[in-house]
C-alpha positions in Angstrom: -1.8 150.4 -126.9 0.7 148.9 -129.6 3.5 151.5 -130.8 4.0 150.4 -134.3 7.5 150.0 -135.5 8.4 151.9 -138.6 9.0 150.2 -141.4 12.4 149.2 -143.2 11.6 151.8 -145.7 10.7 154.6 -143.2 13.7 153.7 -141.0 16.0 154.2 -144.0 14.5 157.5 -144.5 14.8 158.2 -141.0 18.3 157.5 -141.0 19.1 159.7 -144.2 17.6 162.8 -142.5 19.3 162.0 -139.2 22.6 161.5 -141.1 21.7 165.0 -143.1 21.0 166.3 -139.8 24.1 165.3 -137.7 27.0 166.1 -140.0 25.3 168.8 -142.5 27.3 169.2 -145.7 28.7 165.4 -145.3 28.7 163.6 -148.0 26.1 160.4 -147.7 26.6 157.0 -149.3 25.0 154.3 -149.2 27.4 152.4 -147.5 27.1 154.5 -144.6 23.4 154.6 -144.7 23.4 151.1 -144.5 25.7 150.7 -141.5 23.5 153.6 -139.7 20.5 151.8 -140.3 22.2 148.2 -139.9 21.7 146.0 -142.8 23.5 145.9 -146.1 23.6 147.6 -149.2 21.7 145.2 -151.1 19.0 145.4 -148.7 18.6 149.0 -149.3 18.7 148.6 -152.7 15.1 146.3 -152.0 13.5 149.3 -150.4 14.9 151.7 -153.1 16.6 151.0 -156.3 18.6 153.7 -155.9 19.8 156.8 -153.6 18.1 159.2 -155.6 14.9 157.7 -155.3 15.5 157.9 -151.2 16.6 161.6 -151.9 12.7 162.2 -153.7 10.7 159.9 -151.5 12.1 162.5 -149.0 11.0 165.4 -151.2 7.9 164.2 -151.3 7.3 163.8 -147.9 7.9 167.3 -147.5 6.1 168.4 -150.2 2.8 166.0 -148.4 3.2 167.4 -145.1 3.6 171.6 -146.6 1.0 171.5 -149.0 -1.6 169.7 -147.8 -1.5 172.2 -144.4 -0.9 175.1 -147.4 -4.4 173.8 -148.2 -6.1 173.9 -145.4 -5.2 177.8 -144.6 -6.0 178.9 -148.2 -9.9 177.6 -147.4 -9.6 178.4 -144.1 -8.3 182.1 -144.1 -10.1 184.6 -146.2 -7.7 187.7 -145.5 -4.6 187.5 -147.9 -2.4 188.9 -145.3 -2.8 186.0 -142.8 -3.1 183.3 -145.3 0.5 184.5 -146.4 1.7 185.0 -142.5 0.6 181.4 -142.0 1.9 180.0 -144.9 5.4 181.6 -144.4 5.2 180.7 -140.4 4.2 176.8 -141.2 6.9 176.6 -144.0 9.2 177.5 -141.6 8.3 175.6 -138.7 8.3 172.6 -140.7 11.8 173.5 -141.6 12.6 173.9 -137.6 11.2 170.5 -137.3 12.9 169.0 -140.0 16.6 169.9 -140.0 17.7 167.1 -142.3 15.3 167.5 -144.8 16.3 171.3 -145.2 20.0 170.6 -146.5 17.8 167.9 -149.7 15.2 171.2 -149.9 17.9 174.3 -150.3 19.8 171.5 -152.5 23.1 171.3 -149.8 22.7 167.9 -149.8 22.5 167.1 -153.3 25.5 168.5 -154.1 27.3 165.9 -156.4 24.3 164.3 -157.0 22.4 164.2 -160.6 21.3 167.8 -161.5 17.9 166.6 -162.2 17.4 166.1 -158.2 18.2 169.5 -157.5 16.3 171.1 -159.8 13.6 168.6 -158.3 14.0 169.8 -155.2 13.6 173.1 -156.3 10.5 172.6 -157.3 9.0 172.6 -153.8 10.0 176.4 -153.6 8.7 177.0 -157.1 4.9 176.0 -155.6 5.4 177.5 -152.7 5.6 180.7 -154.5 3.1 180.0 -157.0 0.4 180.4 -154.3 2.2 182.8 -152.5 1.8 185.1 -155.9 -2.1 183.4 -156.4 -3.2 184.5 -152.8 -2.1 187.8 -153.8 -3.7 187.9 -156.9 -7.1 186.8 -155.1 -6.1 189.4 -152.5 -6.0 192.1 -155.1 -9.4 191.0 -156.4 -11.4 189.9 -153.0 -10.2 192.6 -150.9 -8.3 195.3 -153.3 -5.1 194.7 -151.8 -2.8 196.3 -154.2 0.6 195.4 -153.8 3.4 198.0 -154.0 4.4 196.1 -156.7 3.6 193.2 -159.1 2.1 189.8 -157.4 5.1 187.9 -158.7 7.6 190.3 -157.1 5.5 190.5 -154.0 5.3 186.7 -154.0 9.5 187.2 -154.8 10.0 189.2 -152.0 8.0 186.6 -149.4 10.1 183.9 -151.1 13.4 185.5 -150.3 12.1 186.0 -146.7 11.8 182.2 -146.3 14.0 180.8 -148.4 16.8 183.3 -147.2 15.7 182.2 -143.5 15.7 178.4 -143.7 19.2 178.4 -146.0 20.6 180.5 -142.9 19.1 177.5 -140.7 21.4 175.0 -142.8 24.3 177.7 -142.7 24.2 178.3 -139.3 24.7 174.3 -138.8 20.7 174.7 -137.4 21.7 177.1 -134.8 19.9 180.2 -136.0 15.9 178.5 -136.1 13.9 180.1 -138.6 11.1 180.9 -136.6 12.8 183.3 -134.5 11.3 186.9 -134.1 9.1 185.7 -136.0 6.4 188.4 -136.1 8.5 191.3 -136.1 10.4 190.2 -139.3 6.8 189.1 -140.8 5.7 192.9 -140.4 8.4 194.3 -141.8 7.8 191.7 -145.1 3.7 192.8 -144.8 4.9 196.4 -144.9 6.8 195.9 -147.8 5.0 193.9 -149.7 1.6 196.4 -148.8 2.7 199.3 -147.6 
């Protein structure tokens, strides 16, 4: 059994999250990157033409990994309630896993960087809560699950819930995980969001 090595491209990522992950807030250039990953600048520039584009390759990764999972519960799970447990739960395990990428999703690492990346960024969150507010829709209509309120500020209020967890995550330097009491803080959103 052969363990491949990663490629130049996926160490560089690698290197950028561990960088992200290590001294959160930092400042990243691509000087440093290069001396973390240990070639030169120009060799960087071969993989990616620019630090931006690592910044979205990296955004896309996440957005891969989240979504295509996302899938897989929406056809899998037919009660609203669970599908949105489960979603919440896997967005934030991913975000346990995947310190790094956190501080390029919440947009900490991106400060000083072109405004058109952040708002990128954001747009992971903005999906994310477009089928957060469809399964409640389809919740409303399969199973007559009338939120207390509208779907979009139910989906809102699931939103804040995650978002607000994994930008404590960054805060917290990655000491206060996500996931933690987990299913008594996902009853009290259920209970708010249902009644």
């Amino acid at each position: 059994m052969t363990n491949q090595k990663p490629s130049r491209r996926e160490s560089i990522l690698q290197a950028l999250v561990e960088l992200l992950q290590s001294d959160p807030g930092a400042r990243i250039t691509t000087a440093g990157l290069a001396k973390t990953v240990g070639v030169t600048e120009a060799a960087l520039y071969r993989h990616f033409p620019s630090k931006r584009k690592m910044f979205e390759a990296l955004i896309e990764f996440a957005e891969e990994a989240v979504f295509s999972r996302c899938q897989v519960i929406l056809q899998e799970q037919e009660d609203v309630r669970v599908r949105l447990q489960q979603l919440s739960h896997l967005v934030l395990v991913f975000a346990e896993r995947n310190p790094g990428l956190c501080c390029v999703l919440t947009g900490d690492a991106l400060m000083g960087e072109d405004e058109s990346l952040r708002k990128r960024a954001s747009q992971f969150f903005e999906r994310l809560e477009t089928q957060v507010r469809q399964a409640l829709k389809e919740g409303e209509i399969r199973q007559g699950l009338r939120p207390r309120t509208t779907a979009a500020r139910g989906a809102d209020f699931v939103m804040v819930f995650v978002e607000g967890r994994i930008q404590r995550f960054v805060r917290s330097s990655f000491s206060r995980l996500p996931t933690s009491d987990f299913d008594e803080a996902w009853g009290l959103v259920s209970e708010a969001v249902w009644g």
